[in-house]
PDB file of N, CA, C, O and CB in Angstrom:
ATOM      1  N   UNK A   1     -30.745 106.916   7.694  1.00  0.00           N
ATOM      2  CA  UNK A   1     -29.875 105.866   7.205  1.00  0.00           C
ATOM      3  C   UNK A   1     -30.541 104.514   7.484  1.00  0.00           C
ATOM      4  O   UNK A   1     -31.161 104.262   8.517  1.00  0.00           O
ATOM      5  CB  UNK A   1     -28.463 105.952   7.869  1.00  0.00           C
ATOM      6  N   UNK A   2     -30.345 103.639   6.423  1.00  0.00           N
ATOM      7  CA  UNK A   2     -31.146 102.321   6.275  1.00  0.00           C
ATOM      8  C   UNK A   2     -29.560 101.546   7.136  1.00  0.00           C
ATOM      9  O   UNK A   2     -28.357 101.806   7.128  1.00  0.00           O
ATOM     10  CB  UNK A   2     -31.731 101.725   4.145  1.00  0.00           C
ATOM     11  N   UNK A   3     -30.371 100.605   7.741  1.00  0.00           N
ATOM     12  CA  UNK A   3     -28.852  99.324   8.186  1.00  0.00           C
ATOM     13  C   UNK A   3     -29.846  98.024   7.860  1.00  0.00           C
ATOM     14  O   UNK A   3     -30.896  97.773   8.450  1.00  0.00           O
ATOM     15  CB  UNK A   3     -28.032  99.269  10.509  1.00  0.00           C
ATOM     16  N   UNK A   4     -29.272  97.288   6.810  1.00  0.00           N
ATOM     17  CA  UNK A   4     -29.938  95.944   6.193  1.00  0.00           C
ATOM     18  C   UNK A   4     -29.150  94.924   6.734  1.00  0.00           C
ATOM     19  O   UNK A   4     -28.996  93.940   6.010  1.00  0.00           O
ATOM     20  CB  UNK A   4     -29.953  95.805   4.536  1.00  0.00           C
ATOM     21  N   UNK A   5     -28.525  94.919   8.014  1.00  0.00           N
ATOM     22  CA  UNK A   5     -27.947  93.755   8.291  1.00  0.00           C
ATOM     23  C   UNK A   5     -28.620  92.596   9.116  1.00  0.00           C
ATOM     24  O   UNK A   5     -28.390  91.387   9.149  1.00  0.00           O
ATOM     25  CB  UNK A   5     -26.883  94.108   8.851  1.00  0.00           C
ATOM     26  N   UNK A   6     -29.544  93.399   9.776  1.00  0.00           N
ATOM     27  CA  UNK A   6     -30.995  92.573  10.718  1.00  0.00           C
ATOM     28  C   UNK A   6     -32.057  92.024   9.990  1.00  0.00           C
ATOM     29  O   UNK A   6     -32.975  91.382  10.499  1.00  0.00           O
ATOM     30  CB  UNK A   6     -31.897  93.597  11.692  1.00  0.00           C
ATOM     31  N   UNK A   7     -31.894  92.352   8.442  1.00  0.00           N
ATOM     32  CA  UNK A   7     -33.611  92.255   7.992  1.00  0.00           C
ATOM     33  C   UNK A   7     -33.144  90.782   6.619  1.00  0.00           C
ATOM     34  O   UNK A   7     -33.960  90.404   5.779  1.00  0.00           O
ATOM     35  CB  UNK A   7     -34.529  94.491   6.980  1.00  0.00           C
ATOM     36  N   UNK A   8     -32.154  90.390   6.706  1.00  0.00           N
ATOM     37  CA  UNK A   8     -31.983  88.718   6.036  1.00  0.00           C
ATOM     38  C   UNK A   8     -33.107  87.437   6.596  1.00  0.00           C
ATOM     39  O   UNK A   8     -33.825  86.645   5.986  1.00  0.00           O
ATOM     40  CB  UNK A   8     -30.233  88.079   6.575  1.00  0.00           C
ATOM     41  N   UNK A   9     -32.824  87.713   8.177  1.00  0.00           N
ATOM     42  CA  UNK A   9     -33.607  86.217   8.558  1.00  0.00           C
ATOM     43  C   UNK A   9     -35.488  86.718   8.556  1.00  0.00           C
ATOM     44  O   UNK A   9     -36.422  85.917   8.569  1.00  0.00           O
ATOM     45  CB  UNK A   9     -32.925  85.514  10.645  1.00  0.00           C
ATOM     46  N   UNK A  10     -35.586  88.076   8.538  1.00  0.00           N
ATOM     47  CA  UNK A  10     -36.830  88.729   8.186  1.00  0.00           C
ATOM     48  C   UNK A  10     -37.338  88.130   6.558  1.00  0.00           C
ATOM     49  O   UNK A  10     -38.450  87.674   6.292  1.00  0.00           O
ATOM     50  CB  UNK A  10     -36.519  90.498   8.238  1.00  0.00           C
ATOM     51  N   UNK A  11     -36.196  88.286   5.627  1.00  0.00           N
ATOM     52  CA  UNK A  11     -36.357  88.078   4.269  1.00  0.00           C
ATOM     53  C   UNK A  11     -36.695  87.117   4.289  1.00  0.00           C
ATOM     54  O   UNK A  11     -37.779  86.923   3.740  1.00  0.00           O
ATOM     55  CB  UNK A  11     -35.503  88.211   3.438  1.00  0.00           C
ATOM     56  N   UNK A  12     -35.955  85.884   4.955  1.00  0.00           N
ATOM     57  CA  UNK A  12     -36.330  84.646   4.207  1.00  0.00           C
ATOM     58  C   UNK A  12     -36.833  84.067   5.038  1.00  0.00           C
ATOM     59  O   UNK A  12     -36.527  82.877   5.122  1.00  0.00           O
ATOM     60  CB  UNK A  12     -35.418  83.854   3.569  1.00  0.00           C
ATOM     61  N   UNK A  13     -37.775  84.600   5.974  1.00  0.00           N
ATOM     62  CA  UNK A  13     -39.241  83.958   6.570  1.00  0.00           C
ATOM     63  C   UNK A  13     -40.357  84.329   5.225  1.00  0.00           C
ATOM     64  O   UNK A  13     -41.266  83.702   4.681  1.00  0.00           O
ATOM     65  CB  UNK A  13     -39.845  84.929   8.370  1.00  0.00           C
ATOM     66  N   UNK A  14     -39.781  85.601   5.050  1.00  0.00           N
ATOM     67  CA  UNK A  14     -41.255  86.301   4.094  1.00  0.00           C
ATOM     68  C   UNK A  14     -41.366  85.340   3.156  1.00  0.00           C
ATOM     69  O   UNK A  14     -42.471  84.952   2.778  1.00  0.00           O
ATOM     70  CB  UNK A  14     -41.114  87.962   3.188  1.00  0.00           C
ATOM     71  N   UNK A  15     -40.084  84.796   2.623  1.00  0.00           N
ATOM     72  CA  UNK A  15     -39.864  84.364   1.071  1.00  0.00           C
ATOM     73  C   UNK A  15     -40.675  83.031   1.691  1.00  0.00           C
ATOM     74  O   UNK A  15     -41.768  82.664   1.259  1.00  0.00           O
ATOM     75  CB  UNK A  15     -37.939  84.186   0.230  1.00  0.00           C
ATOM     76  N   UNK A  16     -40.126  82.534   2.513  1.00  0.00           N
ATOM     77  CA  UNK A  16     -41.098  81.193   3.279  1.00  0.00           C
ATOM     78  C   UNK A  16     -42.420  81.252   3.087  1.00  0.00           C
ATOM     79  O   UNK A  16     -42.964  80.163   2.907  1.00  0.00           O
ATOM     80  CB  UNK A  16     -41.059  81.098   4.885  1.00  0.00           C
ATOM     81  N   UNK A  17     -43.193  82.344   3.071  1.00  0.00           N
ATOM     82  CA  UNK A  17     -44.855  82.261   3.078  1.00  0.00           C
ATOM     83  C   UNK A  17     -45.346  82.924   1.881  1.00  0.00           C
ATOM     84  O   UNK A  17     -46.322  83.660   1.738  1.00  0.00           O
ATOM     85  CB  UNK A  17     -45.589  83.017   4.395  1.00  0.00           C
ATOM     86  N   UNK A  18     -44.207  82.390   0.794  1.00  0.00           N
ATOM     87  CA  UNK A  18     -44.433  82.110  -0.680  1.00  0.00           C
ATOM     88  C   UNK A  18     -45.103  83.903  -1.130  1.00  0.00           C
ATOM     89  O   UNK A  18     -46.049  84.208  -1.857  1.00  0.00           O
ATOM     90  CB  UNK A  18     -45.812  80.466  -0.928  1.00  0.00           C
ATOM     91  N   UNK A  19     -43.843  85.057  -0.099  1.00  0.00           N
ATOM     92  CA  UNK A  19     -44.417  86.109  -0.790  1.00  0.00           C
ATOM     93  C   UNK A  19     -43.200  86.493  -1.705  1.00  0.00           C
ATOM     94  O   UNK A  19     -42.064  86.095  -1.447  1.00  0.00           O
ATOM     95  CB  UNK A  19     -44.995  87.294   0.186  1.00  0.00           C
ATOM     96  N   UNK A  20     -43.536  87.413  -2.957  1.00  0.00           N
ATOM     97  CA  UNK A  20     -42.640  87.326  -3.571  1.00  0.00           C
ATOM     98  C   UNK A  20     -41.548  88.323  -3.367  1.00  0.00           C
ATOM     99  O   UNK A  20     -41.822  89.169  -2.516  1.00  0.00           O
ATOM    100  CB  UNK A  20     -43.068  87.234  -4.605  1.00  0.00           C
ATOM    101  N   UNK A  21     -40.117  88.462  -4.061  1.00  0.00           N
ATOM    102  CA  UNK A  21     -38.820  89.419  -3.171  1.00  0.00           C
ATOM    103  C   UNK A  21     -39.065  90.573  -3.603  1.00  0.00           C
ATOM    104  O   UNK A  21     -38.508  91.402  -2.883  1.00  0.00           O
ATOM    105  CB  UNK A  21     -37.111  89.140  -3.439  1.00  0.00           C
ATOM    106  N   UNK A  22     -39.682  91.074  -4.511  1.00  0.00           N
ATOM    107  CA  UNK A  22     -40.162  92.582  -4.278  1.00  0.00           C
ATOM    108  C   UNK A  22     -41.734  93.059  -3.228  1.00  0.00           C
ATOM    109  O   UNK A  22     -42.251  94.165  -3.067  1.00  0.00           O
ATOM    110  CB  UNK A  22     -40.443  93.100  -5.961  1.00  0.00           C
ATOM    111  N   UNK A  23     -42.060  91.918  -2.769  1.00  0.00           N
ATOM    112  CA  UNK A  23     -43.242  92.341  -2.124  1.00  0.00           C
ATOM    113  C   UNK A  23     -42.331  92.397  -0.601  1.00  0.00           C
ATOM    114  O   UNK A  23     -42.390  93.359   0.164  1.00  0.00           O
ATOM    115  CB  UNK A  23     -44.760  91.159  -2.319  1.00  0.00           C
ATOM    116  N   UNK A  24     -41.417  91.045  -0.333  1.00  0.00           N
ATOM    117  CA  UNK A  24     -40.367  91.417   0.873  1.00  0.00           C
ATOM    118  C   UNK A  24     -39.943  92.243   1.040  1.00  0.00           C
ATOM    119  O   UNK A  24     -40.104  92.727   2.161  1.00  0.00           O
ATOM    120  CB  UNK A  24     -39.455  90.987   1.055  1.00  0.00           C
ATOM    121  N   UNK A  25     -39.122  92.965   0.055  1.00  0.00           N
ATOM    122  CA  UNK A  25     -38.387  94.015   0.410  1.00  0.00           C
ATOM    123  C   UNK A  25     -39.480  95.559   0.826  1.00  0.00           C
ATOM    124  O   UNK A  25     -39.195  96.593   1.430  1.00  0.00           O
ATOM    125  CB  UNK A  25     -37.313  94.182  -0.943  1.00  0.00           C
ATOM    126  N   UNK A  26     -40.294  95.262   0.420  1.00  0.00           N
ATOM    127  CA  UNK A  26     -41.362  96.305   0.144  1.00  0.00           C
ATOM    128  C   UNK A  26     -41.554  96.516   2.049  1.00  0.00           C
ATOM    129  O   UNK A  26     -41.477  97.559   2.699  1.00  0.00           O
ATOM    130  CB  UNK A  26     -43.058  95.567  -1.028  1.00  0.00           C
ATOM    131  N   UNK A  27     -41.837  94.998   2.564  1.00  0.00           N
ATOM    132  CA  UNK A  27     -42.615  94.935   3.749  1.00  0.00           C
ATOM    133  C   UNK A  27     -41.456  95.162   4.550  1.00  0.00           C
ATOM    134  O   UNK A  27     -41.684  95.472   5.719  1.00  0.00           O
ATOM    135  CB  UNK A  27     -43.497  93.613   4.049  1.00  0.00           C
ATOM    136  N   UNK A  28     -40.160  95.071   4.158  1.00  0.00           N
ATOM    137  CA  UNK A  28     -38.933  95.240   4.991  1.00  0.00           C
ATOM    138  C   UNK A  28     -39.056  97.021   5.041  1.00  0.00           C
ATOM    139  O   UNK A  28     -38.721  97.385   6.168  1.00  0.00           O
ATOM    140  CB  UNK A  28     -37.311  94.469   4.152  1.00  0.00           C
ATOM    141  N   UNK A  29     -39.333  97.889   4.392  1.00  0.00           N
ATOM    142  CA  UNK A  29     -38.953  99.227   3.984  1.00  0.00           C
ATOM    143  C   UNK A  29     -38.138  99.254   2.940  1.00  0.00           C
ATOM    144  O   UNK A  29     -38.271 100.294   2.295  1.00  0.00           O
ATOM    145  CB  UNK A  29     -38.370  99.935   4.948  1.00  0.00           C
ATOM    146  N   UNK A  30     -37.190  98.376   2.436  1.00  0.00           N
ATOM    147  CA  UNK A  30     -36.430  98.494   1.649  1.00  0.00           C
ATOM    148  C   UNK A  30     -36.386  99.122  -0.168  1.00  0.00           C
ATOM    149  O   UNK A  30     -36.101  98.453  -1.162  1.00  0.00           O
ATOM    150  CB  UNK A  30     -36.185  97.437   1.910  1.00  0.00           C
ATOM    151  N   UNK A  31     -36.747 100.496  -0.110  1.00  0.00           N
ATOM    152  CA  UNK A  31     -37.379 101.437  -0.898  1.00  0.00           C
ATOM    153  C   UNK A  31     -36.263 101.865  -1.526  1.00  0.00           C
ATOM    154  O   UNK A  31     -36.313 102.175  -2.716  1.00  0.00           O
ATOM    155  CB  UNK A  31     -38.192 102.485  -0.236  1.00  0.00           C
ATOM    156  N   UNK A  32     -35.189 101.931  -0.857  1.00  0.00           N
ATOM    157  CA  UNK A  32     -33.892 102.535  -2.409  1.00  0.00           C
ATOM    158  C   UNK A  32     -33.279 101.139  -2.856  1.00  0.00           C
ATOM    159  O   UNK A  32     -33.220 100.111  -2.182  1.00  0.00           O
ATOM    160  CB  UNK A  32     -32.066 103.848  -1.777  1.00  0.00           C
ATOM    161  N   UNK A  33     -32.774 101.378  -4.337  1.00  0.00           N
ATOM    162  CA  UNK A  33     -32.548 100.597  -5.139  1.00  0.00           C
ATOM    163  C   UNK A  33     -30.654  99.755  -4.112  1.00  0.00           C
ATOM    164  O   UNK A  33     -30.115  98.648  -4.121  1.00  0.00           O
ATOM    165  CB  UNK A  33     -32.583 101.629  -6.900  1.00  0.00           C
ATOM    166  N   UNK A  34     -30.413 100.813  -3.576  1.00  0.00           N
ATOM    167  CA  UNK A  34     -28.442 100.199  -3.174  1.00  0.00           C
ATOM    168  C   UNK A  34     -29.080  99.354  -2.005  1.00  0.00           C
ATOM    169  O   UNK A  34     -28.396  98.398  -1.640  1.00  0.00           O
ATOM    170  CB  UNK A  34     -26.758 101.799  -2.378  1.00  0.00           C
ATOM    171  N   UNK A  35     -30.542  99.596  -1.221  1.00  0.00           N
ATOM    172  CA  UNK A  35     -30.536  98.359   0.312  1.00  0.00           C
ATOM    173  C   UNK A  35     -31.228  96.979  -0.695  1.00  0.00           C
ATOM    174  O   UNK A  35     -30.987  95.786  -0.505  1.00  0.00           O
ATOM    175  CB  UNK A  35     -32.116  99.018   2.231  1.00  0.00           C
ATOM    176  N   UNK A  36     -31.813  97.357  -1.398  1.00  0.00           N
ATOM    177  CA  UNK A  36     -32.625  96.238  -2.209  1.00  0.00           C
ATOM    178  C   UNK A  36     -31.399  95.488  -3.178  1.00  0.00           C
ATOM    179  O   UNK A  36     -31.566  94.283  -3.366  1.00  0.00           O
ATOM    180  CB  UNK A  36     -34.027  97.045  -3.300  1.00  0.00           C
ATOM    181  N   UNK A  37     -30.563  95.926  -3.605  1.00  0.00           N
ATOM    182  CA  UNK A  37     -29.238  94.860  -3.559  1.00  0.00           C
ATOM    183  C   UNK A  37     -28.945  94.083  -3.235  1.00  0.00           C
ATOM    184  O   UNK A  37     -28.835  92.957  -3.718  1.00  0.00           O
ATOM    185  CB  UNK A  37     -28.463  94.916  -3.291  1.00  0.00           C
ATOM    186  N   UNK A  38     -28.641  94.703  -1.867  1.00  0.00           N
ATOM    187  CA  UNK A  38     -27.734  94.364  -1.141  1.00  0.00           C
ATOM    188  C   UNK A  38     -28.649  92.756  -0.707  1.00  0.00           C
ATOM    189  O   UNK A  38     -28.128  91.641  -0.668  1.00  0.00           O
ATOM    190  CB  UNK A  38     -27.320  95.659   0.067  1.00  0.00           C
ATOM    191  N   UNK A  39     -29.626  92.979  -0.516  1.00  0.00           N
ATOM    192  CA  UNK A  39     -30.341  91.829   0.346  1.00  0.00           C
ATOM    193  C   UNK A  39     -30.154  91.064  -1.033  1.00  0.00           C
ATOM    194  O   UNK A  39     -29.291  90.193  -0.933  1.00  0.00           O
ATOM    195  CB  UNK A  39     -32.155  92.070   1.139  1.00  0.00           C
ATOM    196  N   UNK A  40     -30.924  91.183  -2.720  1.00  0.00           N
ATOM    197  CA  UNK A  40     -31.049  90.538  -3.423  1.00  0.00           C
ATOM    198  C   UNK A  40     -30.304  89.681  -4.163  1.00  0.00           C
ATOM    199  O   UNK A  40     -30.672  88.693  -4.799  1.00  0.00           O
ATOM    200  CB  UNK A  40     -31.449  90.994  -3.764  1.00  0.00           C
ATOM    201  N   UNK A  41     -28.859  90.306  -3.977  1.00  0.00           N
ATOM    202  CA  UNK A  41     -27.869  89.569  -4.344  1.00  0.00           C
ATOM    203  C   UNK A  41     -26.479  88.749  -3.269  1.00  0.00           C
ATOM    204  O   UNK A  41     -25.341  88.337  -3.489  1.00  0.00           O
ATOM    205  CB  UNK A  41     -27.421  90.510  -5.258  1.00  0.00           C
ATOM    206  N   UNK A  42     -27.407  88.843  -2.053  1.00  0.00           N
ATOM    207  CA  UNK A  42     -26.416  88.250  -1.076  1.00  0.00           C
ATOM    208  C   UNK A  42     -26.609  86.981  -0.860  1.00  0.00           C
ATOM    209  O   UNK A  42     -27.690  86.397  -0.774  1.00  0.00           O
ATOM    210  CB  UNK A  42     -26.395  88.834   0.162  1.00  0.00           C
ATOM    211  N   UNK A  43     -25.199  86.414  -0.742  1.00  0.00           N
ATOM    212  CA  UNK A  43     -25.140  84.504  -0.429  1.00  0.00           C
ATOM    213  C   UNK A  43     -24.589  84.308   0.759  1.00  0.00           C
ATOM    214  O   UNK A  43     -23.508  84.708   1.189  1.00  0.00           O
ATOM    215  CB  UNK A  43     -24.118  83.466  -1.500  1.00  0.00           C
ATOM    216  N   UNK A  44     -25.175  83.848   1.114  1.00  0.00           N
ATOM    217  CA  UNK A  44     -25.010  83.264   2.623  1.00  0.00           C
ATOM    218  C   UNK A  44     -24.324  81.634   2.625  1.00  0.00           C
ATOM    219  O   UNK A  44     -24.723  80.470   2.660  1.00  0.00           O
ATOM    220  CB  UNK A  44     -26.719  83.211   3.404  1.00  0.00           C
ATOM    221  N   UNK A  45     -23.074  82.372   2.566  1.00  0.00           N
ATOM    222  CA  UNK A  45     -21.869  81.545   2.741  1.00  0.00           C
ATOM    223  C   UNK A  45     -21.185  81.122   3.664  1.00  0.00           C
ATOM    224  O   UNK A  45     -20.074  80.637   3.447  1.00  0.00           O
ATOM    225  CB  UNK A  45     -21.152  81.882   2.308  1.00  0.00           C
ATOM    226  N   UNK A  46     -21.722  81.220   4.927  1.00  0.00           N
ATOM    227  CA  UNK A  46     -20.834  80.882   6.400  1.00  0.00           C
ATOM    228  C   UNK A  46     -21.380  79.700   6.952  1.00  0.00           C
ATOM    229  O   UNK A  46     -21.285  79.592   8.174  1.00  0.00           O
ATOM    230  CB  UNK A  46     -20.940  82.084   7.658  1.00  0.00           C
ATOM    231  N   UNK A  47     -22.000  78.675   6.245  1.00  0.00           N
ATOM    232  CA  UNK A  47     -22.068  77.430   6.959  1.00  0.00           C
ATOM    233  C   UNK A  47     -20.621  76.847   5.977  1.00  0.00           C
ATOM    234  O   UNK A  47     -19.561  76.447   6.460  1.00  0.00           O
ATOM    235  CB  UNK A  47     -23.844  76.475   6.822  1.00  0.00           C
ATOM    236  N   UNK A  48     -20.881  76.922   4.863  1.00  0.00           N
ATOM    237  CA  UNK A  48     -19.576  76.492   3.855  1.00  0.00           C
ATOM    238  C   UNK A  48     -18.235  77.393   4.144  1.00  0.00           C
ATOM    239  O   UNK A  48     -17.305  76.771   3.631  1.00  0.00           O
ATOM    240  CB  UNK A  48     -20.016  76.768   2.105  1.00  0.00           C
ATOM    241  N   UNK A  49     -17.977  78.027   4.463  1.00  0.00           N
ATOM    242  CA  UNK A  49     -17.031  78.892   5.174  1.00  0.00           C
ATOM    243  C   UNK A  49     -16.453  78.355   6.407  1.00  0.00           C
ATOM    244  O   UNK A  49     -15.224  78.376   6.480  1.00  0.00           O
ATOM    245  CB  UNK A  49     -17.650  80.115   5.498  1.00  0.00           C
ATOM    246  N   UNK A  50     -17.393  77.680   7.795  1.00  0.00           N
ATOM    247  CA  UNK A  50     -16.767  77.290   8.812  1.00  0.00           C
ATOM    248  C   UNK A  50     -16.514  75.713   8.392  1.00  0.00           C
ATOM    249  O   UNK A  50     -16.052  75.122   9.369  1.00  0.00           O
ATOM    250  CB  UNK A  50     -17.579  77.618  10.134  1.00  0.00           C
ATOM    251  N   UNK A  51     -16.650  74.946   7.388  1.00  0.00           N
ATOM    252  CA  UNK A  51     -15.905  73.981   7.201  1.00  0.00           C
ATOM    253  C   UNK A  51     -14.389  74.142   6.665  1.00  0.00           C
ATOM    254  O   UNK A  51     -13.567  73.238   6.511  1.00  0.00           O
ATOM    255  CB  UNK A  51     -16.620  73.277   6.462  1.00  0.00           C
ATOM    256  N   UNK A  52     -14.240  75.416   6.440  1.00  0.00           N
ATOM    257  CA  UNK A  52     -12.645  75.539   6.183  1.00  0.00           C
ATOM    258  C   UNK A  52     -11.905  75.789   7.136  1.00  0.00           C
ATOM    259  O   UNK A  52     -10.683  75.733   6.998  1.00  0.00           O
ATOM    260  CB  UNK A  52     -12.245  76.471   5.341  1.00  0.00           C
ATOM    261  N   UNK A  53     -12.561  76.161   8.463  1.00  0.00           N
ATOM    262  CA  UNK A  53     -11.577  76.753   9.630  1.00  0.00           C
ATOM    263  C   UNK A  53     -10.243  75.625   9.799  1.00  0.00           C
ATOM    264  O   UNK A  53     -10.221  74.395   9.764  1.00  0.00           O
ATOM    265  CB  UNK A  53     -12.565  76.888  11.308  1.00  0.00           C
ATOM    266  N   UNK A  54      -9.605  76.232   9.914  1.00  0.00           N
ATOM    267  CA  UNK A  54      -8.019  75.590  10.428  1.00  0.00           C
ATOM    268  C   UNK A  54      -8.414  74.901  11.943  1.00  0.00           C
ATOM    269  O   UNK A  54      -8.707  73.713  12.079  1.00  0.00           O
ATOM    270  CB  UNK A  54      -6.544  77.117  10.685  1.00  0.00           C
ATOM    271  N   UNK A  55      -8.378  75.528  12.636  1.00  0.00           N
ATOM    272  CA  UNK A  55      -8.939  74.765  13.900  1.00  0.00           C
ATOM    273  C   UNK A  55      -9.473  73.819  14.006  1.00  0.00           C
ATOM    274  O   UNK A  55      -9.059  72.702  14.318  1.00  0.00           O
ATOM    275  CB  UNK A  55      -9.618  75.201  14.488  1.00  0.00           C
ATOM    276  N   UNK A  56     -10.719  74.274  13.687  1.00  0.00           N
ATOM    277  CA  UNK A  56     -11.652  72.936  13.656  1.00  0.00           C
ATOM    278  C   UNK A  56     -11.309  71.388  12.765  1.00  0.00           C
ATOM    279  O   UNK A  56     -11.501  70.254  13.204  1.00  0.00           O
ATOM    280  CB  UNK A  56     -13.035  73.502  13.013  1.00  0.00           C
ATOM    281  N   UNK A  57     -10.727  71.785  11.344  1.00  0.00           N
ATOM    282  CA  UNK A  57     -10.244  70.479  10.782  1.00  0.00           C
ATOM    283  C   UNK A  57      -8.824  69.999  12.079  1.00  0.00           C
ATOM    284  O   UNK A  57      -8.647  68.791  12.236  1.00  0.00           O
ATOM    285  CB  UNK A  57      -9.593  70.827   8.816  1.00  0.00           C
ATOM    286  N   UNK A  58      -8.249  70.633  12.608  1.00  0.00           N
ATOM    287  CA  UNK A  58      -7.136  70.096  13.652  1.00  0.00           C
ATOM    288  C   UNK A  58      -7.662  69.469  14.752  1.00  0.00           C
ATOM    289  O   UNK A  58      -7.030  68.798  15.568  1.00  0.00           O
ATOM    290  CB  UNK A  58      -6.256  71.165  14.222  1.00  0.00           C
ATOM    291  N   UNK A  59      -9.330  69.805  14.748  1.00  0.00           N
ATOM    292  CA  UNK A  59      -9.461  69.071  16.108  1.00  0.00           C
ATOM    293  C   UNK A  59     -10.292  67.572  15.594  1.00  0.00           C
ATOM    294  O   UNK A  59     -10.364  66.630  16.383  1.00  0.00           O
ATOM    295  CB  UNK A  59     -10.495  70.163  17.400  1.00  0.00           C
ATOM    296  N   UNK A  60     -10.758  67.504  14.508  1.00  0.00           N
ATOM    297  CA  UNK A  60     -11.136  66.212  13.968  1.00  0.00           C
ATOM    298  C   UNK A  60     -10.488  65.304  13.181  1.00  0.00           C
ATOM    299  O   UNK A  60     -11.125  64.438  12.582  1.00  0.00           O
ATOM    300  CB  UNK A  60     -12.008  66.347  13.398  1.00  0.00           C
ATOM    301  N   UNK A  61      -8.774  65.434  13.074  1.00  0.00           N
ATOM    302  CA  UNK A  61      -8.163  64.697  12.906  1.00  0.00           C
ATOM    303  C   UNK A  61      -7.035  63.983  13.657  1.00  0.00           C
ATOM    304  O   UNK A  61      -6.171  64.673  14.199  1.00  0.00           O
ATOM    305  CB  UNK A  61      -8.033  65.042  12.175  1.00  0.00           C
ATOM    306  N   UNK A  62      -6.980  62.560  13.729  1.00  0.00           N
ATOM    307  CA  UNK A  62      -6.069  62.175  14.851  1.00  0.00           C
ATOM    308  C   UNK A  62      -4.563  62.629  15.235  1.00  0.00           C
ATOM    309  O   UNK A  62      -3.970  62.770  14.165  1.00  0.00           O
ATOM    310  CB  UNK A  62      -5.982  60.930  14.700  1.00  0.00           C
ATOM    311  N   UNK A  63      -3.830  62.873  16.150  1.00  0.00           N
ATOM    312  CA  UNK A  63      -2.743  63.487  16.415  1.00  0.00           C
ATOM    313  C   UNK A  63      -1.698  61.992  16.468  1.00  0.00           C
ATOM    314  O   UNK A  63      -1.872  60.938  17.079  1.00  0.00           O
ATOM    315  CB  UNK A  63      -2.941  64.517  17.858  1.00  0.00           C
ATOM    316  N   UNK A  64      -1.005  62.268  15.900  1.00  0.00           N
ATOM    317  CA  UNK A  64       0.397  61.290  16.028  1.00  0.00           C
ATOM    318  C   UNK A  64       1.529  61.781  16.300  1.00  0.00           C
ATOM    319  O   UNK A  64       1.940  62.899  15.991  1.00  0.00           O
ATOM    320  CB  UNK A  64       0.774  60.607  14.907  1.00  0.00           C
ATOM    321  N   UNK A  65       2.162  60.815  16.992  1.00  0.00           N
ATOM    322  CA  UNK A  65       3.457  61.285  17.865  1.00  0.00           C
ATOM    323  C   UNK A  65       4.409  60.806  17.204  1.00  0.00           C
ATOM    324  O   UNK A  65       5.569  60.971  17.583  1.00  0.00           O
ATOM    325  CB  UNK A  65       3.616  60.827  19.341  1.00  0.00           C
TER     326      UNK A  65
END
């Protein structure tokens, strides 16, 4: 069993030294078509995600009594 959840910040060093995403995935192992997906079509959405937290907007706005 493949687990592709460690090999993102692997990906996009590779993609960094201008190799291309089938030569990445290649150097990752990523040899069946469902792990090569998964990496190729994933967005990395959690910096834009923790600007919605509830919390955090409560703690950067002023409190009135």
């Amino acid at each position: 069993m493949v687990i592709i959840g460690d090999k993102w910040n692997v990906y996009l060093e590779l993609l960094g030294k201008d190799m291309s995403e089938g030569d990445a995935l290649d150097e990752l192992q990523l040899k069946r078509y469902c792990c090569r997906r998964m990496v190729l079509t994933h967005v990395d959405l959690i910096e834009k995600l923790l600007q919605y937290n509830p919390m955090e907007r409560s703690k950067e706005k002023p409190q009135f009594s």
